[in-house]
Structure formats: structure tokens, C-alpha cells
mmCIF file of the N, C-alpha and C atoms, coordinates in Angstrom:
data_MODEL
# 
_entry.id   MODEL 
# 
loop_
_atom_site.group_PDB 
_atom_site.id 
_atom_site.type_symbol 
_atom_site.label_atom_id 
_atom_site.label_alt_id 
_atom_site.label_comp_id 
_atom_site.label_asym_id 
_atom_site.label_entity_id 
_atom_site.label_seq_id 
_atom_site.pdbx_PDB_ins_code 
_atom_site.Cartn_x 
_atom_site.Cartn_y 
_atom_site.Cartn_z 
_atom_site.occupancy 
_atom_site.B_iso_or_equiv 
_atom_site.pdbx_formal_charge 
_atom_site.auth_seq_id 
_atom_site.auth_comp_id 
_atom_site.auth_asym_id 
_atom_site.auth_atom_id 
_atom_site.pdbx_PDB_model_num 
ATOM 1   N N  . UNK A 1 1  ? -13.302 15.944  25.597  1.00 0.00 ? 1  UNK A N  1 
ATOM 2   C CA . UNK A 1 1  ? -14.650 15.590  25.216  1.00 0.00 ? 1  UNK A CA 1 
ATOM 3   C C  . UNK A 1 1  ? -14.737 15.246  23.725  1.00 0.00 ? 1  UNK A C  1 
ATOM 4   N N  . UNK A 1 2  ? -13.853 16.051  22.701  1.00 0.00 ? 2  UNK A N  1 
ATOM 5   C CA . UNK A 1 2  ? -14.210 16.029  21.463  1.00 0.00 ? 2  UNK A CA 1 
ATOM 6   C C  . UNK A 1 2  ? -13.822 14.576  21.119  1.00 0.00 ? 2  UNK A C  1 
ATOM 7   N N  . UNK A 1 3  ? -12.560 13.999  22.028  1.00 0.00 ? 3  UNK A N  1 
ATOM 8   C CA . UNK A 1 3  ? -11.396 12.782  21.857  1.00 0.00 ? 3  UNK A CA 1 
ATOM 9   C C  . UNK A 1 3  ? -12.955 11.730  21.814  1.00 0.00 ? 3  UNK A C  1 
ATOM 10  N N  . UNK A 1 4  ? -13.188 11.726  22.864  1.00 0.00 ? 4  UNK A N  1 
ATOM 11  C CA . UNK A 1 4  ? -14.187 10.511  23.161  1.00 0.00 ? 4  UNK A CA 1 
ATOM 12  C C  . UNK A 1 4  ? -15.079 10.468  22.010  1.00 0.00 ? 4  UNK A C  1 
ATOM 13  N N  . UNK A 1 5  ? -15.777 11.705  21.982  1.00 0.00 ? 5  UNK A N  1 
ATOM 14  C CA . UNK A 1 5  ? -16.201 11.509  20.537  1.00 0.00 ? 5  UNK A CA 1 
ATOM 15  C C  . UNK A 1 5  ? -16.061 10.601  19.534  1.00 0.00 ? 5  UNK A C  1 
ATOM 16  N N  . UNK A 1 6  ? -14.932 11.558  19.270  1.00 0.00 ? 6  UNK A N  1 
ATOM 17  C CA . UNK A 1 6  ? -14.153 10.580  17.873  1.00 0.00 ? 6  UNK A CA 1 
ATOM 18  C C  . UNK A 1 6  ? -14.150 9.816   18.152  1.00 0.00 ? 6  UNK A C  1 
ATOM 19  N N  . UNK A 1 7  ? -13.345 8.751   19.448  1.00 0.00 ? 7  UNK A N  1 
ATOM 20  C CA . UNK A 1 7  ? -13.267 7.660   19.716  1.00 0.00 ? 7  UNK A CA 1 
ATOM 21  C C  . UNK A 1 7  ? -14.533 6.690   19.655  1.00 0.00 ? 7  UNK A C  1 
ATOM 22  N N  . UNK A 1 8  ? -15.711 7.029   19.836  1.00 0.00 ? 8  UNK A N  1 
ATOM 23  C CA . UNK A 1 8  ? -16.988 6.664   19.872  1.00 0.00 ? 8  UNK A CA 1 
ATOM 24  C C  . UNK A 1 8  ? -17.075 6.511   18.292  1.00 0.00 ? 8  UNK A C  1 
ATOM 25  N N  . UNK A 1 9  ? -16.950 7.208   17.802  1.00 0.00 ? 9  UNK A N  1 
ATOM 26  C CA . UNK A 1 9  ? -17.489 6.982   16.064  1.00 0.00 ? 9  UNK A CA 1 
ATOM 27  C C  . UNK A 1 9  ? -16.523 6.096   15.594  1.00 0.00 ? 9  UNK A C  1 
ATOM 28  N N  . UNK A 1 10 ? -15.328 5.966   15.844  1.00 0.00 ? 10 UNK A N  1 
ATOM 29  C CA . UNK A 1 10 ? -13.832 5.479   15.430  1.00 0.00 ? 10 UNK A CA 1 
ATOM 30  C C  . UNK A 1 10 ? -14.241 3.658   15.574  1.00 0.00 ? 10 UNK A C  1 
ATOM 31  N N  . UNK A 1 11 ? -14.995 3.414   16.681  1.00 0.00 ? 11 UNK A N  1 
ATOM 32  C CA . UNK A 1 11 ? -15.875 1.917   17.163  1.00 0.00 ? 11 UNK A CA 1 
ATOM 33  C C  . UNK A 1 11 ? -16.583 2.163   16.194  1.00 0.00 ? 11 UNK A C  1 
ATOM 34  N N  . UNK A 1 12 ? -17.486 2.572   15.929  1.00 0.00 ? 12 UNK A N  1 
ATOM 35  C CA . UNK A 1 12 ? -18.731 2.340   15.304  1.00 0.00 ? 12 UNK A CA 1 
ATOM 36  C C  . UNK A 1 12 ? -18.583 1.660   14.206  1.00 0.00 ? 12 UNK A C  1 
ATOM 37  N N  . UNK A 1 13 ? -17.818 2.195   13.794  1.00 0.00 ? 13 UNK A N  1 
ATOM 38  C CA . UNK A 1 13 ? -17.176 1.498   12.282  1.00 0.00 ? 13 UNK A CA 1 
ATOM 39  C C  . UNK A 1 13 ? -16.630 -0.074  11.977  1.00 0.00 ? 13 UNK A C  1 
ATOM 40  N N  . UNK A 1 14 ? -17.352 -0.479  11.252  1.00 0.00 ? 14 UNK A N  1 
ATOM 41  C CA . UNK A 1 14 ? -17.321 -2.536  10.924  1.00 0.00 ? 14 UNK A CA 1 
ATOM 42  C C  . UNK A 1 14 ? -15.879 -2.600  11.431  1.00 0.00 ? 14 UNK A C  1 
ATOM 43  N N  . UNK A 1 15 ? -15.542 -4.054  12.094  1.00 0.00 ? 15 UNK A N  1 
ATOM 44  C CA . UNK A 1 15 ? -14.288 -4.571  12.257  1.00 0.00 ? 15 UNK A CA 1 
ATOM 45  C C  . UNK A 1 15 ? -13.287 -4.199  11.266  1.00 0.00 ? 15 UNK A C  1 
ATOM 46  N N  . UNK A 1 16 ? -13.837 -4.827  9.855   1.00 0.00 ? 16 UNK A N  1 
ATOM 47  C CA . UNK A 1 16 ? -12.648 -5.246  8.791   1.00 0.00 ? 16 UNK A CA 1 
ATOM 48  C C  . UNK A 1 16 ? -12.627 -4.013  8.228   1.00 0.00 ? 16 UNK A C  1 
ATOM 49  N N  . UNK A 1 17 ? -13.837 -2.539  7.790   1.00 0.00 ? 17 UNK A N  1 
ATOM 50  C CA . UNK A 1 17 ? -13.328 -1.428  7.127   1.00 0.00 ? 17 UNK A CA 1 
ATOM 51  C C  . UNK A 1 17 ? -12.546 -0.712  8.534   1.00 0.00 ? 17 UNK A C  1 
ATOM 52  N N  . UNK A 1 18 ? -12.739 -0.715  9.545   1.00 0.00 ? 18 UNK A N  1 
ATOM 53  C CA . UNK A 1 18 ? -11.582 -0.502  10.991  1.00 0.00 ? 18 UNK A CA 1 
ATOM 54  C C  . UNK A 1 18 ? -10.109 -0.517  10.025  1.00 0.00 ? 18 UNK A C  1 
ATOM 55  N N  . UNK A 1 19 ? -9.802  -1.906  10.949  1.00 0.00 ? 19 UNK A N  1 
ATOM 56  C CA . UNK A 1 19 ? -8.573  -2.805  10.474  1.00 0.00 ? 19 UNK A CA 1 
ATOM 57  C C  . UNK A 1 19 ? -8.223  -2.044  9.200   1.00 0.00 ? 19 UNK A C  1 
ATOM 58  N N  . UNK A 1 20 ? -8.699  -2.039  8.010   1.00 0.00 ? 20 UNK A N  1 
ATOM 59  C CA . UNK A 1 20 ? -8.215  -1.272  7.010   1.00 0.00 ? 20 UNK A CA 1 
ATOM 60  C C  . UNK A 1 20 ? -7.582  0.202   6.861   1.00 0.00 ? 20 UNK A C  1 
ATOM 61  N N  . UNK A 1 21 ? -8.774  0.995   7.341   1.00 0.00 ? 21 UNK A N  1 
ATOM 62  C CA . UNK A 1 21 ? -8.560  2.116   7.772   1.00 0.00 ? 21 UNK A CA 1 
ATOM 63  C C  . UNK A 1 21 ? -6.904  2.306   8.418   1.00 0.00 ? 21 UNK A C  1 
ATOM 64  N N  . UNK A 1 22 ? -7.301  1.824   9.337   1.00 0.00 ? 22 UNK A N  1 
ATOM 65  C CA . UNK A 1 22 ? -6.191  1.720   10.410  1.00 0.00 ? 22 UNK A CA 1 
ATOM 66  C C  . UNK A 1 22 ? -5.027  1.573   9.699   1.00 0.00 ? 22 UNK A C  1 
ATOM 67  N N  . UNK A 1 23 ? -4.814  0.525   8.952   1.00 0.00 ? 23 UNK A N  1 
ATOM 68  C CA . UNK A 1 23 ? -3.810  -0.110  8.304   1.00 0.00 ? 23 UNK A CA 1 
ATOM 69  C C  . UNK A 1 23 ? -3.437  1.268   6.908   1.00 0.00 ? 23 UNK A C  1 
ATOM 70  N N  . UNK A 1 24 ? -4.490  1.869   6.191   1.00 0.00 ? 24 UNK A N  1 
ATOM 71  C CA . UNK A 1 24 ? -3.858  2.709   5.135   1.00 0.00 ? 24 UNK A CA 1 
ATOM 72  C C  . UNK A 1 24 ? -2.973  4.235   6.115   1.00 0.00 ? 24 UNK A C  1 
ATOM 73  N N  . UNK A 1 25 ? -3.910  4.900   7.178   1.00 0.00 ? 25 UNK A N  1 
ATOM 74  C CA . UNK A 1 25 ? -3.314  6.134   7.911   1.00 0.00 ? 25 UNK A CA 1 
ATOM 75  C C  . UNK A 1 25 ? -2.568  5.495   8.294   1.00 0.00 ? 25 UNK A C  1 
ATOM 76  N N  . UNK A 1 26 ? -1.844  4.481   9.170   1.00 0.00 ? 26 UNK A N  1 
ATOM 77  C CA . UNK A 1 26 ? -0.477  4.282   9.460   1.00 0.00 ? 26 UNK A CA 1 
ATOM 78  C C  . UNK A 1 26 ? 0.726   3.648   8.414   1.00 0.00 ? 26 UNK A C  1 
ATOM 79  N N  . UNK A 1 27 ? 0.336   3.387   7.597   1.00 0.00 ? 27 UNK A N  1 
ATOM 80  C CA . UNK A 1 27 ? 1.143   3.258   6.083   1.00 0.00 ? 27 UNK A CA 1 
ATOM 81  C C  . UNK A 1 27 ? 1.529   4.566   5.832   1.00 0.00 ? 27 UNK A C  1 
ATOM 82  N N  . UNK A 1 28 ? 0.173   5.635   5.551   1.00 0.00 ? 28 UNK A N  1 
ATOM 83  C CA . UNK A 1 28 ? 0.556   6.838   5.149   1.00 0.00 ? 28 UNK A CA 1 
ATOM 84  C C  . UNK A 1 28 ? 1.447   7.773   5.932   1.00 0.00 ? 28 UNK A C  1 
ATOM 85  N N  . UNK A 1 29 ? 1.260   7.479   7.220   1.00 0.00 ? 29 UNK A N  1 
ATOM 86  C CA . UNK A 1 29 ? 1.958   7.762   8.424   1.00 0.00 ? 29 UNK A CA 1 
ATOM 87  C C  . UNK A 1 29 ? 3.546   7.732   7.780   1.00 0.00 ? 29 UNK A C  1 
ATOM 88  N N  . UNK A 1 30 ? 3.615   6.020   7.947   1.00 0.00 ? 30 UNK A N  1 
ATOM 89  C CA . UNK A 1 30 ? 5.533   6.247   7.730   1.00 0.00 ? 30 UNK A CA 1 
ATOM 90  C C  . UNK A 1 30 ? 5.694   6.478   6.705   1.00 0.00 ? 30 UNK A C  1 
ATOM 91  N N  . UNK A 1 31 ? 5.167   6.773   5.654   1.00 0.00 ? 31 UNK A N  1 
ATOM 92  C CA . UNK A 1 31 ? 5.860   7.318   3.883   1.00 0.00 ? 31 UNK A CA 1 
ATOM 93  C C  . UNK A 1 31 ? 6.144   8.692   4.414   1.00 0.00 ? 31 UNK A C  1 
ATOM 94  N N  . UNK A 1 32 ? 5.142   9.201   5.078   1.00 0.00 ? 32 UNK A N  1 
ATOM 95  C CA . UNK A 1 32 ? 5.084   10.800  5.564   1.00 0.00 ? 32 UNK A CA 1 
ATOM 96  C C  . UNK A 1 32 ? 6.483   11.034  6.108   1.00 0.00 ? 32 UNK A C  1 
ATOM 97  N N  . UNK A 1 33 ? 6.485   10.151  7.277   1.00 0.00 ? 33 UNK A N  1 
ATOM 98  C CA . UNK A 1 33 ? 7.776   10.148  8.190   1.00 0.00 ? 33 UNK A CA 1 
ATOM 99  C C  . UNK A 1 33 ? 9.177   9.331   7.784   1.00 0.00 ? 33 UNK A C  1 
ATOM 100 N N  . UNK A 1 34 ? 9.262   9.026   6.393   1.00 0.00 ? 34 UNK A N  1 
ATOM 101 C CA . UNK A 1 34 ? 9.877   8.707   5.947   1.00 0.00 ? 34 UNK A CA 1 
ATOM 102 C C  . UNK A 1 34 ? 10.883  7.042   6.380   1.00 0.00 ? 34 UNK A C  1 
ATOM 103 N N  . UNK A 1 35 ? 9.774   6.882   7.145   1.00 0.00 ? 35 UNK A N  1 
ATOM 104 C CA . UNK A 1 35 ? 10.084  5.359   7.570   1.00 0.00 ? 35 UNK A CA 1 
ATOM 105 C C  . UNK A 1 35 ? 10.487  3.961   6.847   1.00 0.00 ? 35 UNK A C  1 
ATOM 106 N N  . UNK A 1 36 ? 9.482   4.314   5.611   1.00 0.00 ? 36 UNK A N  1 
ATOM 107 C CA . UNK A 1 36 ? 9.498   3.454   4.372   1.00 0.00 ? 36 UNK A CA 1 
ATOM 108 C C  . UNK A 1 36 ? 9.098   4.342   3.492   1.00 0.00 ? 36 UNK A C  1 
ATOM 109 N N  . UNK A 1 37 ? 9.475   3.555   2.151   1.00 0.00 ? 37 UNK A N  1 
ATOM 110 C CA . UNK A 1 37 ? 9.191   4.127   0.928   1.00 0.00 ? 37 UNK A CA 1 
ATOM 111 C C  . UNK A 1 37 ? 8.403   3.788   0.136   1.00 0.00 ? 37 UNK A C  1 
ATOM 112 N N  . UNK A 1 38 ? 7.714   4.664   -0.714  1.00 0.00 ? 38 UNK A N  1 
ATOM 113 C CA . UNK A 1 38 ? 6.584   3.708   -1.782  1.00 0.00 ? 38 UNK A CA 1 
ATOM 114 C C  . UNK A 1 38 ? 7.485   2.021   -2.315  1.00 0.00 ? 38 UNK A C  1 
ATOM 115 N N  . UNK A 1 39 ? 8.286   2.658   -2.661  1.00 0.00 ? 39 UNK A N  1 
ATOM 116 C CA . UNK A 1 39 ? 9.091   1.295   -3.673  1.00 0.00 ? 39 UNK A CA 1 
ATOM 117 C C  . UNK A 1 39 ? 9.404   0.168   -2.698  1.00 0.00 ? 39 UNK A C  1 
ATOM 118 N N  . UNK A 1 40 ? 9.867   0.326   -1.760  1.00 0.00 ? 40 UNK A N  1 
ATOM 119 C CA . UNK A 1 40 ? 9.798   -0.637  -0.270  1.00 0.00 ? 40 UNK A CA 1 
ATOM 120 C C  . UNK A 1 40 ? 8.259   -0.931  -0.142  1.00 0.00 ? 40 UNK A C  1 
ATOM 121 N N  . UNK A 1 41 ? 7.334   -0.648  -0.111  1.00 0.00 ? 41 UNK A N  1 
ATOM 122 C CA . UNK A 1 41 ? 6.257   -1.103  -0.019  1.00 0.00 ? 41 UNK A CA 1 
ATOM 123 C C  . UNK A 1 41 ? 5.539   -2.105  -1.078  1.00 0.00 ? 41 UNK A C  1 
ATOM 124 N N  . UNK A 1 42 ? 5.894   -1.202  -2.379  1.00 0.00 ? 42 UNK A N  1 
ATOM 125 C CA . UNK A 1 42 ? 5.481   -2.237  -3.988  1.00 0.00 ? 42 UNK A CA 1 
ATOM 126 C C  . UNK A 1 42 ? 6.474   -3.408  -4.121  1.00 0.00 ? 42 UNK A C  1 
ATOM 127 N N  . UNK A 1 43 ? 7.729   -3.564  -4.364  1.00 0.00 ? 43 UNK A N  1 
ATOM 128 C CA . UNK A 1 43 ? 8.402   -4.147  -4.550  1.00 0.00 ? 43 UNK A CA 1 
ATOM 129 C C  . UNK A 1 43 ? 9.335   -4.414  -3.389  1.00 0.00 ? 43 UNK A C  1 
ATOM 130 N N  . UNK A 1 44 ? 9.387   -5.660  -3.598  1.00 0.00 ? 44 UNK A N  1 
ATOM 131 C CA . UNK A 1 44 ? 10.251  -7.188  -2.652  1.00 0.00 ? 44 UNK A CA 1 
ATOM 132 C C  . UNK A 1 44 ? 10.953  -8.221  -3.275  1.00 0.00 ? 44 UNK A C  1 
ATOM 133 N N  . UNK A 1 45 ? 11.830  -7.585  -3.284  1.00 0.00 ? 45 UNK A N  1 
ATOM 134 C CA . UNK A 1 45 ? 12.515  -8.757  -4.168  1.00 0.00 ? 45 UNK A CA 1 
ATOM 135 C C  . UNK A 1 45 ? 12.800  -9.967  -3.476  1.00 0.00 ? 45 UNK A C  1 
ATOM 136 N N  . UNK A 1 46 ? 13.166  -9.950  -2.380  1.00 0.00 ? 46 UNK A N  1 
ATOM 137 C CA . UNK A 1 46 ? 12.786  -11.533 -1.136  1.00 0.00 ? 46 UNK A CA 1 
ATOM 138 C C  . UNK A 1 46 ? 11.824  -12.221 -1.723  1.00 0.00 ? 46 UNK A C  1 
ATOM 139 N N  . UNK A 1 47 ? 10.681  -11.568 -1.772  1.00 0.00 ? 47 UNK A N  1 
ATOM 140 C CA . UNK A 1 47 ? 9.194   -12.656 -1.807  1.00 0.00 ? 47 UNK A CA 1 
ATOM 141 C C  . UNK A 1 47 ? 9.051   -12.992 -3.641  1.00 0.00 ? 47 UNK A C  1 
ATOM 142 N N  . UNK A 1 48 ? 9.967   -11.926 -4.124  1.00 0.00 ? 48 UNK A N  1 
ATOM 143 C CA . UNK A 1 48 ? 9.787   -12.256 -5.729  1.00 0.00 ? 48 UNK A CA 1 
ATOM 144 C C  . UNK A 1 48 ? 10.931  -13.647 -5.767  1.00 0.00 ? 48 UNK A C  1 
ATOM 145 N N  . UNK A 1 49 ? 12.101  -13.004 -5.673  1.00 0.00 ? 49 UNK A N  1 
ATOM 146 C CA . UNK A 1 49 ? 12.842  -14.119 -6.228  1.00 0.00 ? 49 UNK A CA 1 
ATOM 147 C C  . UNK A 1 49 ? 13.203  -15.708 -5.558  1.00 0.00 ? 49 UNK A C  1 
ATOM 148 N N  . UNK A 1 50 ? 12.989  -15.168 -4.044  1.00 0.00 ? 50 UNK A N  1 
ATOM 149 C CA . UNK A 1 50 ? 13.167  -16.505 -3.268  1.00 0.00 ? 50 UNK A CA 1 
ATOM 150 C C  . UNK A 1 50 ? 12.120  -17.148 -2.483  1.00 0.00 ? 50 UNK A C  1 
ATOM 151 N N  . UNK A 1 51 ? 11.156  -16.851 -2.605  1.00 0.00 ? 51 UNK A N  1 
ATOM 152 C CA . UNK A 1 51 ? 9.782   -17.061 -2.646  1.00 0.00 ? 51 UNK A CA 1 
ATOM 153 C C  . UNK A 1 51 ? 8.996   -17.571 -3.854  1.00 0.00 ? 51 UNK A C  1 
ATOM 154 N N  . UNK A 1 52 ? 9.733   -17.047 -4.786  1.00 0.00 ? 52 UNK A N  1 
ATOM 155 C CA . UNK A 1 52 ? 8.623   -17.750 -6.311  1.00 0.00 ? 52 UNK A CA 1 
ATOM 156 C C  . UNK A 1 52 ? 7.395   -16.615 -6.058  1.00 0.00 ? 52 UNK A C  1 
ATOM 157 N N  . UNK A 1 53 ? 7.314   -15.300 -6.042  1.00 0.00 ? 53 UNK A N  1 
ATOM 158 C CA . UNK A 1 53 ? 5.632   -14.667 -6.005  1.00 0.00 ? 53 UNK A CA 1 
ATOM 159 C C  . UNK A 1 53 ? 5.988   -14.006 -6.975  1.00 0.00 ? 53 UNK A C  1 
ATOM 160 N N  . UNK A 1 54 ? 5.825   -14.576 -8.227  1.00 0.00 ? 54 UNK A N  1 
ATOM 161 C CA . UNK A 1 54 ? 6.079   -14.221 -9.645  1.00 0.00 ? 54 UNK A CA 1 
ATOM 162 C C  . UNK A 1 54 ? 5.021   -13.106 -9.712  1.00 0.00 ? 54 UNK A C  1 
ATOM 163 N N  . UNK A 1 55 ? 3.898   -13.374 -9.062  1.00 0.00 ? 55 UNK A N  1 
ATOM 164 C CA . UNK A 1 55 ? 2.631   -12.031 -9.455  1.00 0.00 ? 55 UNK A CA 1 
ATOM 165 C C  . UNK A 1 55 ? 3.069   -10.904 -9.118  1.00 0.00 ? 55 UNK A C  1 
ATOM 166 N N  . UNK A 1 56 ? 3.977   -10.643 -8.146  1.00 0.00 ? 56 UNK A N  1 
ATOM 167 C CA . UNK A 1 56 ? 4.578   -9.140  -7.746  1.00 0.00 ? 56 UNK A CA 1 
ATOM 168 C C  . UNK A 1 56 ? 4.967   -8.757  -8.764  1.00 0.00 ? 56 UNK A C  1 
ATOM 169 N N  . UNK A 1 57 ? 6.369   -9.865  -9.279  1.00 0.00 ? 57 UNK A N  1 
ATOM 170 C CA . UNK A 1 57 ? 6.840   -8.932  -9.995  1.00 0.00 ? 57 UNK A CA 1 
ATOM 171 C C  . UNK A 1 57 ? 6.085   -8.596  -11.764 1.00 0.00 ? 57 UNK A C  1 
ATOM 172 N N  . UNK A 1 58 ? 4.960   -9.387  -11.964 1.00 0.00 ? 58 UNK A N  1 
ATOM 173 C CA . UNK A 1 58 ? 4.433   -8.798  -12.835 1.00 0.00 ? 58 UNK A CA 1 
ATOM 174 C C  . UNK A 1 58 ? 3.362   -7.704  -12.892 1.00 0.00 ? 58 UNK A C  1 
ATOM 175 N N  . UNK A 1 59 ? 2.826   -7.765  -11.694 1.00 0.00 ? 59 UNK A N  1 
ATOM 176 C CA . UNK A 1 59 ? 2.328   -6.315  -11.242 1.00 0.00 ? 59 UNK A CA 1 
ATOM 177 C C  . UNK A 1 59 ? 2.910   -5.309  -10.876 1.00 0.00 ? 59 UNK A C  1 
ATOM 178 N N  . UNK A 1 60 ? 4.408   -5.246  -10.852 1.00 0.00 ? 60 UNK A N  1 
ATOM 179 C CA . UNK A 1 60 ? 5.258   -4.019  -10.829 1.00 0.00 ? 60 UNK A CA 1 
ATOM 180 C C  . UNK A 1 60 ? 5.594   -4.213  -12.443 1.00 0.00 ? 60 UNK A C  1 
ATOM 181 N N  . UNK A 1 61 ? 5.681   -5.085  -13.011 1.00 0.00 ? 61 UNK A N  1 
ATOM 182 C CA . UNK A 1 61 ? 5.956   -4.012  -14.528 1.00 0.00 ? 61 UNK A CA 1 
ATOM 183 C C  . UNK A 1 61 ? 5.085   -4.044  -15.166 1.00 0.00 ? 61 UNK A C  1 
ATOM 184 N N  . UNK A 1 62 ? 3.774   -4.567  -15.118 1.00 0.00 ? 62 UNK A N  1 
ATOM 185 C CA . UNK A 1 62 ? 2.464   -3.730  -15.400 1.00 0.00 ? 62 UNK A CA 1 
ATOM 186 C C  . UNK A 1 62 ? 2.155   -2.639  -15.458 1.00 0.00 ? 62 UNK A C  1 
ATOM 187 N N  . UNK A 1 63 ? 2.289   -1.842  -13.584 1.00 0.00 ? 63 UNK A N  1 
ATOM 188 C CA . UNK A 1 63 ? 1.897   -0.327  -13.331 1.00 0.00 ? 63 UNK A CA 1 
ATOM 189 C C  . UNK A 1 63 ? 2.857   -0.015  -13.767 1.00 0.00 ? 63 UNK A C  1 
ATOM 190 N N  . UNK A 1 64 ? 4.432   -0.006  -13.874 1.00 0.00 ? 64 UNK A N  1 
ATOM 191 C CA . UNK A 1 64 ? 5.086   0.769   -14.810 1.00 0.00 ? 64 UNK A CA 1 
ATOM 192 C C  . UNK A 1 64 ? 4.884   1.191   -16.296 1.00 0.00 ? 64 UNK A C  1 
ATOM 193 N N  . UNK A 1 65 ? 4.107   -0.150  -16.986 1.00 0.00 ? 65 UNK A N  1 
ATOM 194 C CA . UNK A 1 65 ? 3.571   0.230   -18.396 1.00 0.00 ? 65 UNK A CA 1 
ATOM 195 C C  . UNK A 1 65 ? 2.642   0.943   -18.628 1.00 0.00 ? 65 UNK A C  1 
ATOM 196 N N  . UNK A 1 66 ? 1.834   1.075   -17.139 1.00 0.00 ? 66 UNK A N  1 
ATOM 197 C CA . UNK A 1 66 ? 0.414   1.671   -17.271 1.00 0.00 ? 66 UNK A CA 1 
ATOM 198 C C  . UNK A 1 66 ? 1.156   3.083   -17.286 1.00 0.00 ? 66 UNK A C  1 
ATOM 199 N N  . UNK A 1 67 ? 2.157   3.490   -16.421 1.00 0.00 ? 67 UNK A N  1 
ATOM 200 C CA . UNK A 1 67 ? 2.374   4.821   -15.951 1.00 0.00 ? 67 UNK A CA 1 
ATOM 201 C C  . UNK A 1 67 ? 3.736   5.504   -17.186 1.00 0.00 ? 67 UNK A C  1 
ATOM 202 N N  . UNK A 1 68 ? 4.452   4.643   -17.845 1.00 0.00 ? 68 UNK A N  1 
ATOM 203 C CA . UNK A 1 68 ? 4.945   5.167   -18.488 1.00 0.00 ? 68 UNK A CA 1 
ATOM 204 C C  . UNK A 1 68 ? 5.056   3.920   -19.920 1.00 0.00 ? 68 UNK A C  1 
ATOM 205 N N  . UNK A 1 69 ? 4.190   4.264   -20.618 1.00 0.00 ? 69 UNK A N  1 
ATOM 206 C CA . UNK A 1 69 ? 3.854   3.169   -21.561 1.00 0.00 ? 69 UNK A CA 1 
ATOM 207 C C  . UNK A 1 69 ? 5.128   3.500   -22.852 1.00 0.00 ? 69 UNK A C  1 
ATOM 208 N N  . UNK A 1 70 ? 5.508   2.099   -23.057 1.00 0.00 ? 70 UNK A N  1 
ATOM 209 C CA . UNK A 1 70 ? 6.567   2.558   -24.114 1.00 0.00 ? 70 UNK A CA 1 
ATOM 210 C C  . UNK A 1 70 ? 5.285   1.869   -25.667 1.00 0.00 ? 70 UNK A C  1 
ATOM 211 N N  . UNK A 1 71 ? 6.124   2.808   -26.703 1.00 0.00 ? 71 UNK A N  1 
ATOM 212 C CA . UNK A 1 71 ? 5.585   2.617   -28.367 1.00 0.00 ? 71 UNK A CA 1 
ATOM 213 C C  . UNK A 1 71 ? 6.475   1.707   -28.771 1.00 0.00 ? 71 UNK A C  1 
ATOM 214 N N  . UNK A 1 72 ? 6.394   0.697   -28.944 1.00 0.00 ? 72 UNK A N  1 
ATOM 215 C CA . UNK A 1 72 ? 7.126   -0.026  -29.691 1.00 0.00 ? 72 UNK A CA 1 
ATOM 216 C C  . UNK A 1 72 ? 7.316   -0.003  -31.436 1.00 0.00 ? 72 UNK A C  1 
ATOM 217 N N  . UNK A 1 73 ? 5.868   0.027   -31.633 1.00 0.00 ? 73 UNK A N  1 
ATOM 218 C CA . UNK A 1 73 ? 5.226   0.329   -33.578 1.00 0.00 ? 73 UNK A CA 1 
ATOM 219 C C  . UNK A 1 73 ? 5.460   1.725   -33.331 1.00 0.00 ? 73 UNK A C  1 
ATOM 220 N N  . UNK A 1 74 ? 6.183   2.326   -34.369 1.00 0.00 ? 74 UNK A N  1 
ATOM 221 C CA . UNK A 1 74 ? 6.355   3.782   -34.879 1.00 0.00 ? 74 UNK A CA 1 
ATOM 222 C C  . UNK A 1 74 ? 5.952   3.932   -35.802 1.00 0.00 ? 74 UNK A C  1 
# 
């Protein structure tokens, strides 16, 4: 009874925040289960280097600067 429930509210919810939803708990799913890895997920070097998707790879050394910012001026 409780299943249907949920299942009832689980519809209710817009198509595309659905689909999303859906899409982050089963992401989180295999990091959990060790299926994939964060870094397998951020970075591709396929789509960077033989693809030309230059924006990846400058949004991976972006959040690296954000997360470990180097001083250059001392």
C-alpha cells in the first residue's frame, strides 16, 4: 500500500524535474556501488581531445582552481 503511494506521488511530479530526479539517484546509485567514479563522470578525455569539447576540459581545471587554488604572487 505504502509502494503505490509513493508511486502515486513519484507521477505527480513534472516530466523534466522526473527525468532529472531519476537521472541524479541513479548516478548516485553507481558512485555508491562503485560502478563509476566521480572522475569518470567529470572528465572524458574521448570527448575532450577527439571531439574538440574544449569546454570540459576547461571546466575541469576551473573546479580544480576553485577547490585547490594555487598563489602564484607571494
Amino acid at each position: 500500500m505504502a509502494y503505490q503511494s509513493l508511486r502515486l506521488e513519484y507521477l505527480q511530479i513534472p516530466p523534466v524535474s522526473r527525468a532529472y530526479t531519476t537521472a541524479c539517484v541513479l548516478t548516485t546509485a553507481a558512485v555508491q556501488l562503485e560502478l563509476i567514479t566521480p572522475f569518470q563522470l567529470y572528465f572524458n578525455p574521448e570527448l575532450i581531445f577527439k571531439h574538440f569539447q574544449v569546454l570540459q576540459l576547461d571546466t575541469y581545471i576551473f573546479s580544480w582552481k576553485t577547490y585547490f587554488p594555487i598563489n602564484l604572487v607571494e
